[in-house]
DSSP file (Angstrom, degrees, kcal/mol; ACC not computed):
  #  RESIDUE AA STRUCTURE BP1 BP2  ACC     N-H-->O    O-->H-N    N-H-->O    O-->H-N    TCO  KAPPA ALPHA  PHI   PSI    X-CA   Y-CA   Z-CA
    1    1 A X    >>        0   0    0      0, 0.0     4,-2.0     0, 0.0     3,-0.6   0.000 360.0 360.0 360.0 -46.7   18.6  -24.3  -29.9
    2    2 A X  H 3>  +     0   0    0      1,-0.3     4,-2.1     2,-0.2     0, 0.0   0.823 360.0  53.9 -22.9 -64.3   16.6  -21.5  -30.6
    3    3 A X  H 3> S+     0   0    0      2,-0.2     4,-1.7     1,-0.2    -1,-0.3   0.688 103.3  57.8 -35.0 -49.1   13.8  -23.0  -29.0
    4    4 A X  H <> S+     0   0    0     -3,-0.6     4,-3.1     2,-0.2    -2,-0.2   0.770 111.3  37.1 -43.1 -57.4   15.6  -23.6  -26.0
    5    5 A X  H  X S+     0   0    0     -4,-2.0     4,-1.8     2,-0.2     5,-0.2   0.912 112.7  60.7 -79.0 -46.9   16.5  -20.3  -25.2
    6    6 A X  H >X S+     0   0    0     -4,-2.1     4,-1.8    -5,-0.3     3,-1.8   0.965 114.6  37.0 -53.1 -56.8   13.1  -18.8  -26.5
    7    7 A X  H 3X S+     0   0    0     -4,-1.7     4,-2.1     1,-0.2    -1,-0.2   0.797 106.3  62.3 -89.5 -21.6   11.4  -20.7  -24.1
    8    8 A X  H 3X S+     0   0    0     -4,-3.1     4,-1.3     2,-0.2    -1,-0.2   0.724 107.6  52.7 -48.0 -21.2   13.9  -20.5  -21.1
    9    9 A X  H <X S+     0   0    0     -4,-1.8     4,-2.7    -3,-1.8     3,-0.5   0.954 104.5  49.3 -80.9 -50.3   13.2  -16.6  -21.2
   10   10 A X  H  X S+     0   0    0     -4,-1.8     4,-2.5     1,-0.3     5,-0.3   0.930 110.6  54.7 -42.5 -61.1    9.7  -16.9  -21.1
   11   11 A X  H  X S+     0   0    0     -4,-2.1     4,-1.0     2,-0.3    -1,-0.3   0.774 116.2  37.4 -21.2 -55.3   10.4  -19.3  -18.0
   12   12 A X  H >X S+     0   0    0     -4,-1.3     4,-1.4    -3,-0.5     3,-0.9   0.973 114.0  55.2 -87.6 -47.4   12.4  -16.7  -16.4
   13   13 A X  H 3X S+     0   0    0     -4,-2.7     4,-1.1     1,-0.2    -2,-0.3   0.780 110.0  48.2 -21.4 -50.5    9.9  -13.8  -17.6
   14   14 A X  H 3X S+     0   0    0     -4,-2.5     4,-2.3    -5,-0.4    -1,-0.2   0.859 109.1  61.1 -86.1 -32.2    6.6  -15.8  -15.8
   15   15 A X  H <X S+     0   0    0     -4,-1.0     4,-1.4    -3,-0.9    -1,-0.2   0.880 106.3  36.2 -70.7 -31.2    8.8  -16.0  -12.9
   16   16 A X  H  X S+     0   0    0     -4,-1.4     4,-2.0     2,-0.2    -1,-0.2   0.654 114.2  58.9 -89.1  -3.6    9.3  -12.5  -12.2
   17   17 A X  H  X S+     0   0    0     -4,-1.1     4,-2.5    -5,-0.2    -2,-0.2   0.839 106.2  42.0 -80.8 -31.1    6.2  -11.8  -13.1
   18   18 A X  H  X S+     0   0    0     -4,-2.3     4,-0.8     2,-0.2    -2,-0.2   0.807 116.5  57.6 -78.9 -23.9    4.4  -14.1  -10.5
   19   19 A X  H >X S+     0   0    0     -4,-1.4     3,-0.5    -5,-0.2     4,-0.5   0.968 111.3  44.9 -61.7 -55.8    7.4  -12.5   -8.1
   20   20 A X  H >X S+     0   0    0     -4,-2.0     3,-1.4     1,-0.2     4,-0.5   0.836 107.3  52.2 -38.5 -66.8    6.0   -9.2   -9.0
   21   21 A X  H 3X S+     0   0    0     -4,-2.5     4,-2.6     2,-0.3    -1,-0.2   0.523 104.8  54.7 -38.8 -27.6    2.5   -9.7   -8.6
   22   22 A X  H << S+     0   0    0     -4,-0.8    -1,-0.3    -3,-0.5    -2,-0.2   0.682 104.8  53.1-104.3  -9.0    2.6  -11.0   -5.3
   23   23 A X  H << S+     0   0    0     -3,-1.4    -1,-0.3    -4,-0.5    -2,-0.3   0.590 114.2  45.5 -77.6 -10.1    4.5   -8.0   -4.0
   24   24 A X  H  < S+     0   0    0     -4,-0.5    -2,-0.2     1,-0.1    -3,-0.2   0.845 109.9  52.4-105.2 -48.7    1.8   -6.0   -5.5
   25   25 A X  S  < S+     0   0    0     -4,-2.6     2,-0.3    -5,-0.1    -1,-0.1   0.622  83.1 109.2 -56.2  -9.2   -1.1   -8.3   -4.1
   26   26 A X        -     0   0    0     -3,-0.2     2,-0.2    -5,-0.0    -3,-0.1  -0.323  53.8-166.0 -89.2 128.5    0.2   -8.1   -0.2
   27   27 A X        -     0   0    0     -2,-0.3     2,-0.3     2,-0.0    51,-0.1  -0.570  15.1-132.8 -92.7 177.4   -2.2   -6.0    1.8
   28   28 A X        -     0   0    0     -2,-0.2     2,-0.4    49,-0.1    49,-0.1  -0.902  18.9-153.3-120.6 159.1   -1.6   -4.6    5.0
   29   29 A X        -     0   0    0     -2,-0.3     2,-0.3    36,-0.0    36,-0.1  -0.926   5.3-163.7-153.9 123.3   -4.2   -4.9    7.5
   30   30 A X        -     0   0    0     -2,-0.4     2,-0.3     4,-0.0     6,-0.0  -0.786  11.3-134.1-120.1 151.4   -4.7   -2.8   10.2
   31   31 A X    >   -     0   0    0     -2,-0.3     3,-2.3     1,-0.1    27,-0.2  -0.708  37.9 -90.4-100.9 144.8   -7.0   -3.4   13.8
   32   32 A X  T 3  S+     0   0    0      1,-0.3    27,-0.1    -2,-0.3    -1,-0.1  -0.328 120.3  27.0 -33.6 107.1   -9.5   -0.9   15.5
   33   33 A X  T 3  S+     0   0    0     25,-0.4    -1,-0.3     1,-0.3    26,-0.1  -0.061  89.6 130.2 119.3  -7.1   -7.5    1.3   18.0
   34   34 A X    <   -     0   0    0     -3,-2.3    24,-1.6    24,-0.1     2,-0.7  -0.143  57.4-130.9 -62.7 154.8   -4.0    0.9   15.8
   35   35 A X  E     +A   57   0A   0     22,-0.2    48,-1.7    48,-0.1     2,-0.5  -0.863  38.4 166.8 -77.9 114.7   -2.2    4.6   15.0
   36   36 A X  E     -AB  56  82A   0     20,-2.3    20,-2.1    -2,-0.7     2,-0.6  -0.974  30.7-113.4-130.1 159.1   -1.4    4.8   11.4
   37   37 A X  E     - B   0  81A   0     44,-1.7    44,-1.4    -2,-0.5     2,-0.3  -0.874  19.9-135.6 -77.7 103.5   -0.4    7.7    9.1
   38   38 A X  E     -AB  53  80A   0     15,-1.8    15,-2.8    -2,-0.6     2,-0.3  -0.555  15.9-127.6 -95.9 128.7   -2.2    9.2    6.4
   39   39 A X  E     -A   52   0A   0     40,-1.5     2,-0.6    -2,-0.3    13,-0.2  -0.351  19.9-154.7 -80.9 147.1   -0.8   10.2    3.0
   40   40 A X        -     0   0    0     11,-0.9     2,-0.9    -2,-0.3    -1,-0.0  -0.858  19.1-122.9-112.1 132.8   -1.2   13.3    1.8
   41   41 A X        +     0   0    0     -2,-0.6     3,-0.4     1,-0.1     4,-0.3  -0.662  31.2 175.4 -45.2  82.5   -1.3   14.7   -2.0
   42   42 A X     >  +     0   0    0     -2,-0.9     4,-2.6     1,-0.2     3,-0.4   0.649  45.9 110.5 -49.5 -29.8    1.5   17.4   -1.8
   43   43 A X  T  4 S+     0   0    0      1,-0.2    -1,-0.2     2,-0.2     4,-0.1   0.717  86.9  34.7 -27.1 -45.9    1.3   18.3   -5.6
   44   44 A X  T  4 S+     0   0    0     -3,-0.4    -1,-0.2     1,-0.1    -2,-0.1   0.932 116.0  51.2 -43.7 -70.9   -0.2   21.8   -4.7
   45   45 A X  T  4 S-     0   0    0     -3,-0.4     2,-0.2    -4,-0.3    -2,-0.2   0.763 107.3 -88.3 -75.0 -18.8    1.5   22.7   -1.6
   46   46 A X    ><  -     0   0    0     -4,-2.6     3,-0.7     1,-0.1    -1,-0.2  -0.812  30.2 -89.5 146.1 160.3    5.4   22.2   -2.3
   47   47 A X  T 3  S+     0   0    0     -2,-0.2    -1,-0.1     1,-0.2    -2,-0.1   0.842 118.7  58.7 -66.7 -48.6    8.0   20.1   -2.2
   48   48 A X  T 3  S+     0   0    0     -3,-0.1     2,-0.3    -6,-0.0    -1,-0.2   0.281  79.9 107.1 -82.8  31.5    8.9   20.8    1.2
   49   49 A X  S <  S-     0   0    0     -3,-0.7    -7,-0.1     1,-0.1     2,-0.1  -0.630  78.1-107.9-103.2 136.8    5.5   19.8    2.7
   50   50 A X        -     0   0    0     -2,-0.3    -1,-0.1     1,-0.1    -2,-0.0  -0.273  20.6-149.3 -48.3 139.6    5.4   16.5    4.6
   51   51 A X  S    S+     0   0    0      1,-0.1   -11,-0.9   -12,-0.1     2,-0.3   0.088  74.3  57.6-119.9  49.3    3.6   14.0    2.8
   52   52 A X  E     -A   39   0A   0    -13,-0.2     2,-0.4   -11,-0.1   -13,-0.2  -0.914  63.3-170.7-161.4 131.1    2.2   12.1    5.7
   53   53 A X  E     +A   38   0A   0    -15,-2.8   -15,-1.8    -2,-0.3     2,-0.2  -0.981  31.8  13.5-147.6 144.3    0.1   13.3    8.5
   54   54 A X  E     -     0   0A   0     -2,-0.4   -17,-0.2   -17,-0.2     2,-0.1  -0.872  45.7-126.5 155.1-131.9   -1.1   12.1   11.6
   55   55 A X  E     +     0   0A   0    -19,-0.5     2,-0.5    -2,-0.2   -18,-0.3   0.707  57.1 165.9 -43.1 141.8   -0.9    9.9   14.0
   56   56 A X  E     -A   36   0A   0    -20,-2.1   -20,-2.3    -2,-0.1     2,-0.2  -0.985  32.6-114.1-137.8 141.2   -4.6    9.3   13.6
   57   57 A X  E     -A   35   0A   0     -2,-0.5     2,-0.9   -22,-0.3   -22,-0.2  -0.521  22.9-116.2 -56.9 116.4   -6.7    6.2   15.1
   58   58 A X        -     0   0    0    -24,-1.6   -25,-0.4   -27,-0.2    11,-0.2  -0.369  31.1-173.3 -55.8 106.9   -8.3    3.7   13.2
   59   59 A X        -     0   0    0      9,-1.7     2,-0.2    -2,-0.9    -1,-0.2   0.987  62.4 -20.8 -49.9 -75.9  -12.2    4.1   14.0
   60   60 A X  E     -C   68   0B   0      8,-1.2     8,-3.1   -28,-0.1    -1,-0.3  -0.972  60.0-111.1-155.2 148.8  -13.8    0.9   12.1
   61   61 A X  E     -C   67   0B   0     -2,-0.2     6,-0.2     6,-0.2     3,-0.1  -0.585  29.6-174.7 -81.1 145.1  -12.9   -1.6    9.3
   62   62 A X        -     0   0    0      4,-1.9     2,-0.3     1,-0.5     5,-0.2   0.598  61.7 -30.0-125.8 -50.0  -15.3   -0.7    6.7
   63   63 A X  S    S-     0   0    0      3,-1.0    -1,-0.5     0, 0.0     0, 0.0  -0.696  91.1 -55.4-168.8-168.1  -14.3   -3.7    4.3
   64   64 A X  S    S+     0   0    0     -2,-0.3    -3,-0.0     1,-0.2     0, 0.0   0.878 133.8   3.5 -76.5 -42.6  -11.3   -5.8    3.4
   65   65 A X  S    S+     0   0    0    -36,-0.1     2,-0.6   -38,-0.1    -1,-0.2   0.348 111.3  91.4-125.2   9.1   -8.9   -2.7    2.5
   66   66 A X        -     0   0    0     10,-0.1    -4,-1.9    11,-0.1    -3,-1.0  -0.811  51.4-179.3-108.3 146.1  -11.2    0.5    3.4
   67   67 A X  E     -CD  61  75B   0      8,-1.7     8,-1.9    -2,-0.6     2,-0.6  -0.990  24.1-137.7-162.0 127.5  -10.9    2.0    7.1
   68   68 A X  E     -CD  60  74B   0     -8,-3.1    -9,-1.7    -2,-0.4    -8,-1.2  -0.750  29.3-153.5 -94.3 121.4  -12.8    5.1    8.9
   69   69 A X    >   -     0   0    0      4,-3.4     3,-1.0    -2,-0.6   -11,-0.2  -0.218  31.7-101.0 -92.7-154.3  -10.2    7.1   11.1
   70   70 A X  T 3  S+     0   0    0      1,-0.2   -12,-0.1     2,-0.1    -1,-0.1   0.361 124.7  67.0-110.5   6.1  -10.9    9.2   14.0
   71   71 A X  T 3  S-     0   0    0      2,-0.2    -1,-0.2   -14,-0.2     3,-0.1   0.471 115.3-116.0 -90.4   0.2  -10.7   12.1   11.7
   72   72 A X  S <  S+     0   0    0     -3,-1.0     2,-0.4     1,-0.3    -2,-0.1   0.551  74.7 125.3  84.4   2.7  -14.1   10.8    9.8
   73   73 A X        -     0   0    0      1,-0.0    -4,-3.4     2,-0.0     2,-0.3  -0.840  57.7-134.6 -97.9 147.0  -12.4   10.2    6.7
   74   74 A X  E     -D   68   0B   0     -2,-0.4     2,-0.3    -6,-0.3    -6,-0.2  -0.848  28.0-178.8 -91.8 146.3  -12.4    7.0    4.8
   75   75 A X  E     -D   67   0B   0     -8,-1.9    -8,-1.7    -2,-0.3     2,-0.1  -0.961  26.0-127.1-137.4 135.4   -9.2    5.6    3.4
   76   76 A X        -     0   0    0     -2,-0.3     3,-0.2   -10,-0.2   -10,-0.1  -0.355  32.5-119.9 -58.4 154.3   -7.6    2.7    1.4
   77   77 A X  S    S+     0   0    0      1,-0.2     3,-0.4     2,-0.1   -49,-0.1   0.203 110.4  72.3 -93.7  25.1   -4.7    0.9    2.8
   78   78 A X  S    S+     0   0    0      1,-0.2    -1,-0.2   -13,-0.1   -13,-0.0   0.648 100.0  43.0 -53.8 -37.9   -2.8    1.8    0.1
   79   79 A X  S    S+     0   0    0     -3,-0.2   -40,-1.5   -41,-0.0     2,-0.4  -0.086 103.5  78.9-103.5  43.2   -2.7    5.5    1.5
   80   80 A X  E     -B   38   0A   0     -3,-0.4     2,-0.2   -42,-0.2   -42,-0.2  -0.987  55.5-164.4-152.5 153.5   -2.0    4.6    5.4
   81   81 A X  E     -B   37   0A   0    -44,-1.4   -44,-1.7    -2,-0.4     2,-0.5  -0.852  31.0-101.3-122.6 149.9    1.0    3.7    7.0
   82   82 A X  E     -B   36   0A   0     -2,-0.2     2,-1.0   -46,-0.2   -46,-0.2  -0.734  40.8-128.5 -90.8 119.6    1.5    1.9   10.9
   83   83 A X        -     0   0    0    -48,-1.7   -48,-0.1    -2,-0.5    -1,-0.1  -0.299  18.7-149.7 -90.8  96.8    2.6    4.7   13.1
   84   84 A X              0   0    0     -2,-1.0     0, 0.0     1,-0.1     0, 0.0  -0.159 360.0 360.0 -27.7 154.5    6.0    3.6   15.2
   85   85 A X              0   0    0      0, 0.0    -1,-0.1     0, 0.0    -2,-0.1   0.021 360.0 360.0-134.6 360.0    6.1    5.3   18.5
């Protein structure tokens, strides 16, 4: 019985882990001329600082997750967001 149970948790444990993982794996992928939003470190400035700024234009895809805006900076898509209008 022991058994049972030991190994039904793991079962449910590997499931949320592969659940997990694959919200963490999903990229976003964004096209030359799209708007997005860049995040910004606030730690410095305040609490009451926006921590997104833009709209700024995607330039060129540099690689699978890296992108040159129209500000010259290169960025992860971790730190850009798709700008609504």
């Amino acid at each position: 019985m022991i058994k049972e149970v030991h190994d039904a948790m793991e079962e449910a444990e590997a499931k949320v882990m592969l659940k997990f993982g694959d919200r963490l794996s999903r990229r976003r992928t964004f096209k030359v001329g799209q708007k997005v939003l860049k995040w910004i470190d606030n730690k410095s400035n305040g609490v009451l600082q926006p921590n997104w700024t833009g709209p700024l234009t995607i330039k060129e895809v540099l690689g699978t997750a890296t992108y040159r805006l129209s500000d010259d900076t290169v960025h992860a898509d971790r730190n850009l967001c798709l700008y609504y209008q």
